[in-house]
TIGUVO-556925 format. One line per field, with one value per residue (C-alpha): z, x, y; chain. Coordinates in Angstrom, 2 decimals, padded with zeros to 5 digits, always signed. Each point is the difference from the previous one (the first is absolute). Layout:
<nodes>
w = Z ... .
u = X ... .
v = Y ... .
ch = A ... .
</nodes>
This chain:
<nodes>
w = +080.11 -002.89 -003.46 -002.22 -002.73 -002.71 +001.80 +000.12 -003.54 -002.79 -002.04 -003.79 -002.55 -002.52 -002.90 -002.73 +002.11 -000.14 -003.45 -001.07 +002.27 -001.73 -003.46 +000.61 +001.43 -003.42 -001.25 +001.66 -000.35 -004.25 +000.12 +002.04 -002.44 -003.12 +001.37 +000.75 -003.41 -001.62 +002.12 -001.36 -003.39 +000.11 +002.09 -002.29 -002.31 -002.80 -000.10 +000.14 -002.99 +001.56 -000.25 -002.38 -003.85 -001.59 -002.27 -002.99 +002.70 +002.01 -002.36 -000.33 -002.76 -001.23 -003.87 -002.43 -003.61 -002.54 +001.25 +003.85 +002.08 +002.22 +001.54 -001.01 +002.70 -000.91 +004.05 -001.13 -001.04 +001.68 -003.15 -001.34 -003.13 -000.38 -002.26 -001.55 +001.54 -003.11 -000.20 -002.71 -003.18 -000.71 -000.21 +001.70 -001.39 +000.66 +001.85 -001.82 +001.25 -001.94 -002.92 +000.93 -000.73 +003.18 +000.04 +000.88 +002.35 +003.52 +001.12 -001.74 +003.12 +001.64 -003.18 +000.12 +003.45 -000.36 -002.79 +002.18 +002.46 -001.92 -002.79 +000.92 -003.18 +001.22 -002.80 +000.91 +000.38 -000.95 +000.14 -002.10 -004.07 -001.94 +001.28 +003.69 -000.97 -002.20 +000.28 +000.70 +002.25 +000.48 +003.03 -000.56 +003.39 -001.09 +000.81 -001.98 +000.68 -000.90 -004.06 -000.45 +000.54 -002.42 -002.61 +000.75 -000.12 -003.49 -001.99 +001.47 +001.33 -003.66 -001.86 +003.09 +000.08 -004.05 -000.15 +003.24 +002.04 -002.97 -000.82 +003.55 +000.96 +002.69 +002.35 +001.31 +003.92 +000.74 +003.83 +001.33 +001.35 +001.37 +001.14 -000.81 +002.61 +000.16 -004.27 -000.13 +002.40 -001.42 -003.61 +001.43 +001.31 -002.86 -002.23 +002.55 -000.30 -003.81 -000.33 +002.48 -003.42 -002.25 -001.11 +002.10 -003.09 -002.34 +003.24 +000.86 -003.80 +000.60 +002.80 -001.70 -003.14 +001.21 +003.24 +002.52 +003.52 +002.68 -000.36 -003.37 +001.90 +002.19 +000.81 -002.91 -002.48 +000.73 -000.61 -003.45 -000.93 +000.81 -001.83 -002.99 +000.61 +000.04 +003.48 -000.25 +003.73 +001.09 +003.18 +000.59 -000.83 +002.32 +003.02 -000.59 -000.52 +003.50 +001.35 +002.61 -002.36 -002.32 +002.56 +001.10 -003.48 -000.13 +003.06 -000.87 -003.28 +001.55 +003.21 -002.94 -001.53 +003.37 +001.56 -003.62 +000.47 -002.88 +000.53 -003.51 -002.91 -002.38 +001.22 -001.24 +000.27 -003.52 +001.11 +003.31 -001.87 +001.42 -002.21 +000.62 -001.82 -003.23 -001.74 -004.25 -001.31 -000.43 +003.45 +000.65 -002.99 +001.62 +003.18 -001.11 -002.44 +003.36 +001.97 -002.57 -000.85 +003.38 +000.88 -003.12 +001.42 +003.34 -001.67 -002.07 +003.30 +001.69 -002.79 -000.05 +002.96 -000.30 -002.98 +002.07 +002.70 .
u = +052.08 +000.25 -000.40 +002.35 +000.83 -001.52 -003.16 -000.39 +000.31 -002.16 +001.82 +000.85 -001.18 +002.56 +000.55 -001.07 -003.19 -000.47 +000.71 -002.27 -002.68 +000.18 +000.09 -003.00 -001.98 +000.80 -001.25 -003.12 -000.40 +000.60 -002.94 -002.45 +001.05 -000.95 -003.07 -001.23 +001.15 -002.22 -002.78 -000.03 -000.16 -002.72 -001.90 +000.57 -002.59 +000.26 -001.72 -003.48 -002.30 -002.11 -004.29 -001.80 -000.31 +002.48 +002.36 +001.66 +003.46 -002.69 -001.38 +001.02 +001.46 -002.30 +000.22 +002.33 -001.50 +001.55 +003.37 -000.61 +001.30 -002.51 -002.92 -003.80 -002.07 -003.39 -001.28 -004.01 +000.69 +003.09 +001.57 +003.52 +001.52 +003.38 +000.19 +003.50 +001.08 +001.36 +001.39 -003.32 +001.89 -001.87 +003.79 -000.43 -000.95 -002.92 -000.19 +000.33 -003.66 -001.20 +000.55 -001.77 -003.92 -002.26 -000.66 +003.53 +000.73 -000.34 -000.21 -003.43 -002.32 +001.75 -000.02 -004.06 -000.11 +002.07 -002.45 -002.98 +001.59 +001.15 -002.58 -002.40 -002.31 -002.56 -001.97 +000.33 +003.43 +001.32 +003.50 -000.65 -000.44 -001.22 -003.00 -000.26 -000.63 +003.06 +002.02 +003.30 +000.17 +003.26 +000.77 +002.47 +001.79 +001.43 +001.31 +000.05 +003.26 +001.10 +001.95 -000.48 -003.57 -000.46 +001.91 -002.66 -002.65 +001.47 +001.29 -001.74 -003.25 -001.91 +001.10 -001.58 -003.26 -000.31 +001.20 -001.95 -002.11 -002.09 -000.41 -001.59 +003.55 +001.00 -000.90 +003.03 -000.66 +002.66 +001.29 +000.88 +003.45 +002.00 +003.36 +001.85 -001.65 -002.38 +000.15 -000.86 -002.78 -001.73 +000.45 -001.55 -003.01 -000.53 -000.37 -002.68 -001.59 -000.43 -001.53 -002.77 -000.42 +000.34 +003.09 +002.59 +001.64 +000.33 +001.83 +002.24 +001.11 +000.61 +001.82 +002.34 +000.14 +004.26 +001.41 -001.25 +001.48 -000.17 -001.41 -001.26 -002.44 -000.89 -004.02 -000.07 +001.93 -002.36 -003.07 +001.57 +000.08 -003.33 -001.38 +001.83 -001.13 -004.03 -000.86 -002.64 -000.57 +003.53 -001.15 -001.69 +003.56 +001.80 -002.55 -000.02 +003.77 +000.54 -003.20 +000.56 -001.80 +003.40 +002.03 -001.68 -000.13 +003.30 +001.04 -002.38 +002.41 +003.10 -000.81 -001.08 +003.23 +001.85 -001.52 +000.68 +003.63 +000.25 +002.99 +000.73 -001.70 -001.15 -001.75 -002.41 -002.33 -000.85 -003.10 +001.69 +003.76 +002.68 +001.83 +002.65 +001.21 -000.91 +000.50 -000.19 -003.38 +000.35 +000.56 -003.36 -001.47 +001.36 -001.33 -003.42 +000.19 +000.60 -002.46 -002.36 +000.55 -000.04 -003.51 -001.13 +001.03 -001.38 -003.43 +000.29 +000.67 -002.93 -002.42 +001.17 -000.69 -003.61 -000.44 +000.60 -002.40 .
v = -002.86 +002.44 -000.58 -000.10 +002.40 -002.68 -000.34 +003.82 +000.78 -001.94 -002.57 +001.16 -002.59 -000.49 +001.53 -002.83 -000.22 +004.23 -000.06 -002.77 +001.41 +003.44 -001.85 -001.72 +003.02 +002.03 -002.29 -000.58 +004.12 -000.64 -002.71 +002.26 +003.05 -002.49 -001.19 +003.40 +001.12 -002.55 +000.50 +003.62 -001.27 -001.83 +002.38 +003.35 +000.74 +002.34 +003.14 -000.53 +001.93 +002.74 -000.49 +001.59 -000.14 -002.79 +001.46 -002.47 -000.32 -001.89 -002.17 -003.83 -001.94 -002.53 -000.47 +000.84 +001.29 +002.33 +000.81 -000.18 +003.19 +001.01 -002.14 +000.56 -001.39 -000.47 +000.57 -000.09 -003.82 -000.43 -001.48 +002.12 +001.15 +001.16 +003.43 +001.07 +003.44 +001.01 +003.73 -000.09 -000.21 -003.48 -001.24 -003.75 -002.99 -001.94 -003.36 -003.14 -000.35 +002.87 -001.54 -003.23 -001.13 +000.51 -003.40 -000.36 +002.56 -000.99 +003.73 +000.71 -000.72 +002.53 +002.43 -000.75 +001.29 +002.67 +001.33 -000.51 +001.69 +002.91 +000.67 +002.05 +000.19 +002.60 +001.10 +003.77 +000.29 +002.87 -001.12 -003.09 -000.76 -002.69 -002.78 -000.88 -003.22 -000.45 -003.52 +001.94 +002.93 +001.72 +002.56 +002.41 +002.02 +002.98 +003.27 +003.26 +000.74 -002.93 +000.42 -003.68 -000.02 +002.75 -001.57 -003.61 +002.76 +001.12 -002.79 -003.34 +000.94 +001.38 -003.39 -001.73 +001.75 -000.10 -003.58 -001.74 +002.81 +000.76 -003.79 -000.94 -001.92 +002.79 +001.85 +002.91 +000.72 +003.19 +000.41 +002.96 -000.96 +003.11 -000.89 +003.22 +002.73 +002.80 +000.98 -003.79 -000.08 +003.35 -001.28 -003.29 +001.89 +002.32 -003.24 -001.15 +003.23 +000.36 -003.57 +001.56 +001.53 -002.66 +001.36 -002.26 -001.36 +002.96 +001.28 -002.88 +000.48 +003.36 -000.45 -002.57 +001.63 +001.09 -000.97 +002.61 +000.47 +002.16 +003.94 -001.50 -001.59 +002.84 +000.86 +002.34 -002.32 -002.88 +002.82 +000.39 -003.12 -000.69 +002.98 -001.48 -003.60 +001.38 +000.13 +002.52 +000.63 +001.45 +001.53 -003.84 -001.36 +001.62 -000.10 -004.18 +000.12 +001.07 -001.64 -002.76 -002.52 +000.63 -000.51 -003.40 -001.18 +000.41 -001.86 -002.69 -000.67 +000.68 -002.61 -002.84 +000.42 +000.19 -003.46 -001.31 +000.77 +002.23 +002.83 +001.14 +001.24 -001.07 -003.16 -002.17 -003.18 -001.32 -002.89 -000.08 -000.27 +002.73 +001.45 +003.24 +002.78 +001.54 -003.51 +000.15 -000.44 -003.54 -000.97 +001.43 -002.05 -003.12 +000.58 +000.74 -002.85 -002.24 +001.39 -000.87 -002.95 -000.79 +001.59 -002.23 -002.97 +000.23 +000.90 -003.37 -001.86 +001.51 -000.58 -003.70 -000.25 +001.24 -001.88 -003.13 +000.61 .
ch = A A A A A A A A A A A A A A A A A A A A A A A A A A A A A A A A A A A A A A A A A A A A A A A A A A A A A A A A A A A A A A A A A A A A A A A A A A A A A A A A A A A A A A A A A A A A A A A A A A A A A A A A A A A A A A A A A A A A A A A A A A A A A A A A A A A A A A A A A A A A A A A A A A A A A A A A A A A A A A A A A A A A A A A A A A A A A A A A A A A A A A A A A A A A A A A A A A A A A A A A A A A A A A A A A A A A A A A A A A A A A A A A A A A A A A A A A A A A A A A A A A A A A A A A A A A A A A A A A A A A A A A A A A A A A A A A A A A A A A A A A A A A A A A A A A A A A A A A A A A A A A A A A A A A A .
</nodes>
């Protein structure tokens, strides 16, 4: 017995049930699509920093202080401080909690460790004025291109050395901090090579007496200036100035202020304090006045503390 023409041919569903069918499979297809979607998501990472040297893009908000812009991270005590990057025309405002007592400022254990971590205080450091043993030491990164450290270099820095270097309050600890290329880096490593000399300061003056950039700072510029800031020993000066001991001096400054976070210039630590930019005189003042009165007080606590032993 043949089959019949129905039994040959497959039966054809209807066409609510086809439609319905291919409904729900769309949709099934849209679920998969968002589930994958979000799997992505949560998967994909950013690009990841490269090794090597940290550079202030790197570095991780901790603590905000003086007009927070760009982190400080303190990696020698792990502790951070946020530093204004200011264009360097000293143009921000402090924190309310620079105008506050240390006794009420929650951030000074971490400005203490940032000093300790910072100051260096040798006693034959060329690159430093004014007692190692000071109560306030403030470290200044810098670069000699840079117009607004010149005009700190000009207009602040003589009323601070008169008015608290020369009474045993400070202590000024420069950085070598080039940021703006090879004129930067020479002028960095001629400085380095006239304190060999004993003549780093008279130079740095020099150097910022007018903003100077580029082929001013070429080899025989920088000889110049030394001859006019009394390094005797010119020939010394320029053998030293492109020595490998410059160079590493250099980079020894220059890493500091890159695991500190620092990416502009002028920038300082006043007892541990940041502070940005060519700031007026009195912003200075305050700062040291802080950092002094805190040092006092922590030397009171400690000799209670003896006392009642």
């Amino acid at each position: 017995m043949s089959p019949s023409p129905e039994q040959l041919s497959p039966k054809k569903q209807p066409a609510s049930q086809k439609n319905q069918k291919s409904q729900k499979d769309q949709q099934n297809q849209k679920s998969q699509k968002a589930q994958k979607s979000t799997k992505n998501q949560k998967s994909r990472k950013g690009p990841q920093p490269k090794k090597g040297p940290q550079t202030p893009g790197t570095t991780t908000r901790r603590l905000a202080a003086a007009g927070a812009g760009v982190a400080l991270v303190v990696a020698a005590v792990a502790a951070g401080i946020a530093i204004a990057d200011g264009s360097g025309d000293g143009s921000r405002k402090p924190s309310a909690s620079a105008s506050s007592g240390p006794s009420a400022d929650p951030q000074q254990p971490l400005f203490d460790e940032a000093e300790q971590a910072t100051s260096r205080r040798a006693k034959d450091d060329p690159l430093a004025v004014g007692r190692p043993d000071a109560p306030v030491v403030l470290v200044e990164y810098a670069d000699y291109q840079c117009s607004f450290c010149g005009k700190f270099t000009r207009d602040s820095q003589p009323e601070l050395i008169k008015k608290y270097v020369d009474q045993g309050v400070l202590r000024i600890e420069f950085r070598n901090f080039p940021i703006f290329g090879d004129p930067s880096q020479r002028a960095a490593r001629a400085s380095w090579a006239a304190g060999r000399q004993g003549r780093f300061w008279q130079f740095h003056d020099e150097l910022y007496a007018k903003t100077r950039k580029g082929d001013a700072l070429a080899e025989g510029r920088l000889v110049d200036m030394a001859r006019t800031a009394g390094v005797r020993d010119l020939d010394r000066f320029r053998a030293d100035m492109n020595s490998s001991a410059s160079e590493d001096a250099v980079k020894k400054d220059q890493s500091e202020g890159y695991r500190l976070g620092v990416s502009s210039t002028p920038s300082f630590l006043v007892g541990g304090r940041p502070l940005a930019g060519a700031q007026p005189l009195k912003e200075f003042e305050a700062a040291i006045a802080q950092a002094k009165a805190a040092k006092e007080a922590k030397d009171a606590k400690k000799a209670k503390g003896r006392a009642g032993e």
